[in-house]
C-alpha positions in Angstrom: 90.9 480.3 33.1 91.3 479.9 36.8 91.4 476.4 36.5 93.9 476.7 34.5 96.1 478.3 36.9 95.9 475.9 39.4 97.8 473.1 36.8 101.4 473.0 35.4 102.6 472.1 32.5 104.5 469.2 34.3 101.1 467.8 35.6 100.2 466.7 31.6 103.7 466.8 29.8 104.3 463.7 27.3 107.5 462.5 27.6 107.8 459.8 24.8 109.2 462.6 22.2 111.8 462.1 19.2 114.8 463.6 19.8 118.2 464.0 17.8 121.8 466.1 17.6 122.5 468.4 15.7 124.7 466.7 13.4 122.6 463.6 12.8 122.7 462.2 9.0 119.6 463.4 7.6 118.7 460.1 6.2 118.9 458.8 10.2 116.4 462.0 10.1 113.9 460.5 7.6 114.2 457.2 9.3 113.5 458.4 12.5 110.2 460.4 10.6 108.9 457.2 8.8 108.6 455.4 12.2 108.0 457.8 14.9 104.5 458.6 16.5 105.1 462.3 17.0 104.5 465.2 14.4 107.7 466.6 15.1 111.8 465.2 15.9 113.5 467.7 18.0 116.7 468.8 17.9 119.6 469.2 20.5 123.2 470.5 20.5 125.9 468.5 21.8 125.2 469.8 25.0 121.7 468.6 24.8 120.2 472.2 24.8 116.9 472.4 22.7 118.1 474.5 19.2 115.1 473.6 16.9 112.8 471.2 15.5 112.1 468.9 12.2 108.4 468.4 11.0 107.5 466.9 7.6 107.1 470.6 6.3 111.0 470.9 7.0 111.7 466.9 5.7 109.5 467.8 2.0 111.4 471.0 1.7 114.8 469.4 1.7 113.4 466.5 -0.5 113.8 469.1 -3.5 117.6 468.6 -3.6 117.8 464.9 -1.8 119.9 463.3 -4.2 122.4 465.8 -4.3 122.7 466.5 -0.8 120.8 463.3 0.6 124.6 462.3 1.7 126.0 466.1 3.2 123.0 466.9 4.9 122.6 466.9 9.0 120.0 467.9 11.2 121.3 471.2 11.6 121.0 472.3 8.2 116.9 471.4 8.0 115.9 472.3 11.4 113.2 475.1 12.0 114.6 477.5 14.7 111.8 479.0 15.7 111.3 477.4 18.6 107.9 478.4 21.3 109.7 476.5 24.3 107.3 476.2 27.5 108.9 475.3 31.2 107.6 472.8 33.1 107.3 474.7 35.9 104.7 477.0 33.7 100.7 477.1 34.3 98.1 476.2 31.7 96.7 479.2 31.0 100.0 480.9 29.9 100.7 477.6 27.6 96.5 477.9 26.3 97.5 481.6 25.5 100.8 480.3 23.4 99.0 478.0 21.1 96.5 480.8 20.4 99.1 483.2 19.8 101.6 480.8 17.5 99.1 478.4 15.8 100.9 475.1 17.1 99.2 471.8 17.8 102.6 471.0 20.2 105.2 473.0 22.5 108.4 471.8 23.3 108.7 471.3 27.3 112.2 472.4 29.1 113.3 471.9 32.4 116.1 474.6 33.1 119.2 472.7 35.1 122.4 474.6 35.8 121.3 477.5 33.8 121.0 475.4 30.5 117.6 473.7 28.7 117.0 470.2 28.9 114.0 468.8 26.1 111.8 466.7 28.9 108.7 466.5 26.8 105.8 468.2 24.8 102.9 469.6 25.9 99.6 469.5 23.6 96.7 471.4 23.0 94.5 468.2 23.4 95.9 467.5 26.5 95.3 471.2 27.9 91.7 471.0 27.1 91.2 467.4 28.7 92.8 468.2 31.6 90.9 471.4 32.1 87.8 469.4 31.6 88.8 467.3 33.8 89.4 469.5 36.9 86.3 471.6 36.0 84.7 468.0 36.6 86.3 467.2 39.6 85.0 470.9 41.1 82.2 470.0 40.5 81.9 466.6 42.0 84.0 467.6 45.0 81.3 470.2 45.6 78.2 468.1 45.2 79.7 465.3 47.4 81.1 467.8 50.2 77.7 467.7 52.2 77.2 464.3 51.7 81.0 463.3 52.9 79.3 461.8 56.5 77.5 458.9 54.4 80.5 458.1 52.3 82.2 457.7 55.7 80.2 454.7 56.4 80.3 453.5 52.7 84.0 453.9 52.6 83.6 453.6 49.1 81.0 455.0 46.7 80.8 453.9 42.9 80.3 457.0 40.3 80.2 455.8 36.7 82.7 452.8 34.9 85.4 452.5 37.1 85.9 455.5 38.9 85.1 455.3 42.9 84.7 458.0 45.7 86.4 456.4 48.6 87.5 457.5 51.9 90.5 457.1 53.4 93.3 457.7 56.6 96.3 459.1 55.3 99.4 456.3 54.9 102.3 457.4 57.2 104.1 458.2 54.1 101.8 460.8 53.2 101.6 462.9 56.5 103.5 466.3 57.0 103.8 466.3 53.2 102.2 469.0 50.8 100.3 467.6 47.8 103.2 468.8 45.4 105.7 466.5 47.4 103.1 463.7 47.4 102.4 463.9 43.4 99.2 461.9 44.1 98.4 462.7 40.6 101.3 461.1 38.6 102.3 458.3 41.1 98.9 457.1 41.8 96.7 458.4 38.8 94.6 459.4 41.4 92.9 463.1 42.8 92.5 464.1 46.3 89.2 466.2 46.1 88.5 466.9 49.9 90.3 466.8 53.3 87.8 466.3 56.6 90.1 467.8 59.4 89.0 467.9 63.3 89.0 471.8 64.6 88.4 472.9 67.7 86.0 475.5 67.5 84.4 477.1 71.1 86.0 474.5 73.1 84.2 472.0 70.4 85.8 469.3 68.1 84.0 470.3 64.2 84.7 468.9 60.9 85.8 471.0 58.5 86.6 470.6 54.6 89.2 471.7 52.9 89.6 472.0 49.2 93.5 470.8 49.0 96.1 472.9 46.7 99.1 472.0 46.0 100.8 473.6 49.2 98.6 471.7 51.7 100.0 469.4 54.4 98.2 466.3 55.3 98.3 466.1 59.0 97.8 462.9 61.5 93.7 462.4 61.6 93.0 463.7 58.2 90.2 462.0 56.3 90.8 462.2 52.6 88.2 462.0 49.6 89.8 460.6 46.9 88.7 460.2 43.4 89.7 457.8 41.1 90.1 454.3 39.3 89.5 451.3 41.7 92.3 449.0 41.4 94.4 452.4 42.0 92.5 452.9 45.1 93.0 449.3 46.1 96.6 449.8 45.5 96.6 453.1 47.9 95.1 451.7 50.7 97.0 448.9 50.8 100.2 451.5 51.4 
């Protein structure tokens, strides 16, 4: 699960989630339920710190009663709890590990400001998998087009399959002296940076050499960069 290393949870969280207070009317509650797109509403105190969550297992429980109660009842009195909360900050592998240990489809996402918990998303298994399929892909392709780099130079750009390109670029003066994490190629740009071709001086000799990028390395002036993705979102890059 190396692979899974390398990525963090705020690479593929989902950020359109259902959220409520605490002391929400629970027929606001079932409202929400009918018309939201998620399996599960969370729930926040009034200082917007995660304390539980409401799924249709909690809504069908409280259903038993709902014309007695269907007027007193908030959100606090039908919320589950027990919460598995992942940080954004966490790797893949520890959030894979979590949904085999707890049995959950979906794990709320914190961010921890100021010593409290802030709800910025949820993290699913589904998107786990796909995105360690899709690095496992990338690996791959970044390793079978490593030797083969000098004839995309000339190419500039190099069609794989659909709508996904190789293309070759200069860095924009934006991205140079930055690290990869400061750049967030991936979420600003929907795009992956596969290989760097960097000039070395080796024996009094200018080389190429390629590096495999992580999420500490700085593009300098001169780089070359292999990118990987969609090609109106290349377009758009190299017009930066």
């Amino acid at each position: 699960m190396n692979v899974l290393r390398s990525l963090k949870v705020s690479d593929v969280v989902k950020q359109s989630i259902e959220v409520m207070e605490e002391n929400s009317r629970f027929t606001d509650v079932l409202e929400r339920m009918v018309n939201a797109n998620n399996n599960n509403i969370y729930v926040t105190n009034h200082d917007g710190e995660l304390t539980g969550y409401i799924s249709i297992h909690e809504i069908r429980q409280s259903l038993l009663d709902f014309e007695d109660v269907k007027e007193l009842l908030i959100a606090a009195d039908v919320l589950n709890p027990k919460l598995v909360i992942i940080d954004e900050n966490d790797n893949l592998d520890y959030v894979m590990k979590q949904f085999g240990r707890h049995e959950m489809e979906e794990l709320p996402v914190v961010s921890r400001m100021n010593g409290r918990q802030q709800i910025v998303g949820v993290i699913r298994q589904r998107d786990v998998i796909e995105a360690y399929n899709h690095q496992v892909f990338l690996r791959d392709m970044s390793g079978e087009v490593g030797q083969s780099f000098a004839s995309l130079k000339k190419m500039k750009v190099v069609h794989v399959v659909d709508q996904y390109h190789f293309s070759e670029i200069e860095p924009p003066g934006i991205f140079i002296n930055k690290t990869l994490r400061e750049l967030e190629l991936r979420n600003r740009f929907n795009l992956e940076l596969l290989l760097i071709r960097r000039q070395k001086k080796k024996d009094g000799v200018m080389t190429s050499v390629y590096i495999q990028p992580g999420a500490g390395t700085k593009i300098e002036m001169n780089d070359h960069l292999l990118i990987f993705g969609e090609k109106d979102k290349l377009d758009r890059l190299n017009r930066l």
